[in-house]
N, C-alpha and C positions, 0 to 999 in steps of 0.2 A: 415250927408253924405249920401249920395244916392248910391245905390248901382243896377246896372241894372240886369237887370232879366239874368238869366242862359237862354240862347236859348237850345231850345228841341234839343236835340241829337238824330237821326235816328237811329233804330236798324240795328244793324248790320245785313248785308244778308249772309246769308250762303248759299255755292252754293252747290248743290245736288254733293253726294258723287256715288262713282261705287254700285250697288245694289248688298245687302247682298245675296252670292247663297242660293239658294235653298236648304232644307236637303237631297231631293232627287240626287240633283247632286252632292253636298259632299258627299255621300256614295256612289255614281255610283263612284267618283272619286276616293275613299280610294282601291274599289276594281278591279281598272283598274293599279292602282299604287301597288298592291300587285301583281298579276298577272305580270307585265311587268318588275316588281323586280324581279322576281324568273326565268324568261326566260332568261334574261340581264346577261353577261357575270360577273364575278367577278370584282367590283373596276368600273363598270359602273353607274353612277347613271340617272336614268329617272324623267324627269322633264312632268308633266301635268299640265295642264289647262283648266278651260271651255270656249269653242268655242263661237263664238257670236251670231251665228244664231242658236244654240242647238247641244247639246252635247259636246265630248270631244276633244282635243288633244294631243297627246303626245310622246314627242323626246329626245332625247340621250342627256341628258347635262354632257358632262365634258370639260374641260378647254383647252384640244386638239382635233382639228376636227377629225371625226373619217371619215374612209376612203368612201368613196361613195359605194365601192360595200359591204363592211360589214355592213355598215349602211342600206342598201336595204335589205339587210337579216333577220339583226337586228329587223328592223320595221316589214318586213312579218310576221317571228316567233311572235311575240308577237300582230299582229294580229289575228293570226291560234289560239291560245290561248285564246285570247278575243272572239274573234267570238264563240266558244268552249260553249260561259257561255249564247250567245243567240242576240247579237248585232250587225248589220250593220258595219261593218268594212271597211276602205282605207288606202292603205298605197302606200308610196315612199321613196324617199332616203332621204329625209328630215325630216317627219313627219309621225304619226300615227291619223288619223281624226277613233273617236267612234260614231258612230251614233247612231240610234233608235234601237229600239228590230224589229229581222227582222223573218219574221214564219219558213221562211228557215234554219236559224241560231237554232232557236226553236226546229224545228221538229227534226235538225240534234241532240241536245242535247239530246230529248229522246230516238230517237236510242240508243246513247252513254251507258245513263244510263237503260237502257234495257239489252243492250251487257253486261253491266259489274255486272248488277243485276243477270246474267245468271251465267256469270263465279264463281262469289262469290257463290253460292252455288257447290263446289267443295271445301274440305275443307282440300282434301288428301294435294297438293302443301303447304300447308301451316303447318299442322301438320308435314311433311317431314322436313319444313328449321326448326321448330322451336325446333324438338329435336336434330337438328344439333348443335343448340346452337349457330349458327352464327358465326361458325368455333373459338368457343372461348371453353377454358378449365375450369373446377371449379376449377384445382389446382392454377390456375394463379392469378381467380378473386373471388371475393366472390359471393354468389350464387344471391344475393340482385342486382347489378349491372350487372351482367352477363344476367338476365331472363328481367332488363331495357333493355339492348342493342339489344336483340333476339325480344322486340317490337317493338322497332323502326326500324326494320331492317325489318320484317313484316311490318310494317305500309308506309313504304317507296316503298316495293314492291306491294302494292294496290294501292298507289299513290290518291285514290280519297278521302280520309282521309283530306292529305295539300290540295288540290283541292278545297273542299267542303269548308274547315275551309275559305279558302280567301274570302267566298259569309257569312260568321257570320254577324248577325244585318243590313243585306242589306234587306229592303224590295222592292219585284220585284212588279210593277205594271203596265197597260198599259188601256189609254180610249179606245181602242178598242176590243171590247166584245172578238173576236178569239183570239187575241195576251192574254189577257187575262185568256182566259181556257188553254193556251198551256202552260202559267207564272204557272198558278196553278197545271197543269199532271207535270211539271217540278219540283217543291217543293212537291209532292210526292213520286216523284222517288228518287229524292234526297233525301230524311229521311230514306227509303226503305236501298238505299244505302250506306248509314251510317249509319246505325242499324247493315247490313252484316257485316258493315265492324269489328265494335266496337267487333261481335264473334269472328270472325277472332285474333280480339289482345286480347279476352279472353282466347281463346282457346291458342293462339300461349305462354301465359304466364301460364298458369297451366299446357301445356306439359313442358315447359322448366324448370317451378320448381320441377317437377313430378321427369327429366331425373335428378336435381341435389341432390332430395332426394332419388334416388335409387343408384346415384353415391354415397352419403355417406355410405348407407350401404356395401357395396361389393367394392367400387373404380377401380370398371372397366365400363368405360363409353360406349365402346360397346354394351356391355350387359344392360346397362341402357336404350340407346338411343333404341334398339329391344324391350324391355321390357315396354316400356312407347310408343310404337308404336303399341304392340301388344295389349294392353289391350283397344285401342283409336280406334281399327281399323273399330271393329263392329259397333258404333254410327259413326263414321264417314262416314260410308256408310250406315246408318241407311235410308238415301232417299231411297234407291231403295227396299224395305221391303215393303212399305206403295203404295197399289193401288186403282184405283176406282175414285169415285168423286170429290178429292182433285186434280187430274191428271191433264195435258196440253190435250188438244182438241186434238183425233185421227190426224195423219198425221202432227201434229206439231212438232217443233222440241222440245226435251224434254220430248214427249211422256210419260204416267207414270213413269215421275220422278217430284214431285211436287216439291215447293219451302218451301223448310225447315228450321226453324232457328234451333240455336245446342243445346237448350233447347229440341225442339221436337223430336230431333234426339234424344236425349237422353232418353227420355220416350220411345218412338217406339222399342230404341235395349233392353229397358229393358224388355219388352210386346213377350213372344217367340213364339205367336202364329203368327206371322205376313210373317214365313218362317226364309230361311237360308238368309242373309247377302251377297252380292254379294260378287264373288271370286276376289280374289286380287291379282296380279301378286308374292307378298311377301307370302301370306298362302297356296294359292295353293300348294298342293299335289303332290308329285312328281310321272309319273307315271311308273310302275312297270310292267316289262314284262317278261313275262314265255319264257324265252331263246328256251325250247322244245317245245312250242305250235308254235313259231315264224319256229323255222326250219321245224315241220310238216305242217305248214301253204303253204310251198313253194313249 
């Protein structure tokens, strides 16, 4: 018996699949999608996408239309946001389109992190809430959870802590040499600015355990929270001790007062050659007047 040949079977064609993104545009997405999470009302979820001609999109998805003029809002805020981190931004009542990194968007970023580099260096605002305790009592909570709650309640009122965290493992780059150097002053100011900030919640968590171990001895929190303020108060204005070539440029703003971490503050107040410690509206002196010089004065 004869048996006829098997005829060739043609391979099968496989038809070209959607191209795998980019890693660069999966991370531009992760943190366009954190960002526009955290703007986005409670119970909203935000839906993105990458765009076809480059870059991104992204809009309100939930299962009830949301009203046109909320939705225009919606989209602007979370482009003021976006733009914030250095990107070409569009929006309407429909959708958010992300574009390219734009120098404008850039330059406005360094401003941002310049202004906020300045104010971090004031260390008083923060030493104030954090011996408050964050309107919380030791008798209530234990000293352990109380001095957690008094960080995050500092790290919420510097805001560029969650800020910064939503830019983690995104590498920023651009082919164009300017966009470039502006990418790179950008990821300096920003380390600059979370280094301030990381003192900040040092500081705000060794006065709050300070105020709870002077509470245990005496249990009067008044006297704790003065007591753990007074002894903080001299390195806390340890900047204005320190002059000369560390200084801002005559006629800047800042003028000798340099940019101190609280490490160096701390060396500086301990060094008493360096002068007296600016006066403080709390130590200042009260002053005292000769009632009989005041009436022979007249």
């Amino acid at each position: 018996m004869s048996i006829e040949p098997r005829a060739r079977v043609a391979p099968l064609r496989v038809l070209p699949g959607p191209a795998p993104m980019a890693p660069e545009t999966a991370a531009q997405q992760r943190v366009v999608r954190r960002i526009c999470t955290r703007v986005a009302p409670e119970g909203i979820e935000v839906g993105v996408a990458e765009l076809p001609p480059g870059g991104l999109q992204v809009w309100i998805d939930t299962p009830q239309p949301v009203a046109g003029q909320e939705s225009w809002v919606l989209h602007h805020r979370m482009a003021r946001e976006v733009a914030l981190v250095g990107w070409h931004c569009e929006a309407d009542a429909d959708r958010l389109l992300v574009l390219g990194w734009s120098a404008a968007c850039l330059h406005n970023r360094v401003r941002l992190l310049q202004s906020g580099l300045r104010r971090l260096t004031d260390f008083e605002p923060t030493a104030q809430r954090a011996v408050q305790l964050d309107g919380g009592d030791p008798d209530d909570r234990p000293a352990a959870p109380l001095v957690d709650g008094v960080c995050a309640a500092i790290e919420r009122r510097l805001r560029w802590p969650l800020r910064l965290a939503e830019l983690d493992g995104f590498e920023r780059s651009s082919g164009l040499p300017h966009l470039q150097l502006l990418l790179a002053q950008v990821t300096g100011l920003e380390a600059k600015v979370a280094g301030a900030c990381r003192e900040h919640l040092v500081m705000a968590r060794v006065l709050a355990r300070a105020v709870c171990e002077h509470y245990a001895r005496h249990a009067d929190l008044a006297r704790a929270q003065r007591e753990v303020l007074l002894e903080t108060r001299r390195w806390v204005h340890a900047s204005s001790m320190i002059r000369g070539s560390a200084g801002a440029r005559p006629g800047s703003a800042g003028a000798g007062r340099p940019h101190m971490g609280l490490a160096e503050r701390r060396i500086a107040a301990s060094v008493i050659n360096h002068g007296v410690p600016r006066a403080t509206p709390g130590a200042a002196a009260p002053r005292v007047v000769n009632a009989d010089l005041e009436e022979g004065a007249r």
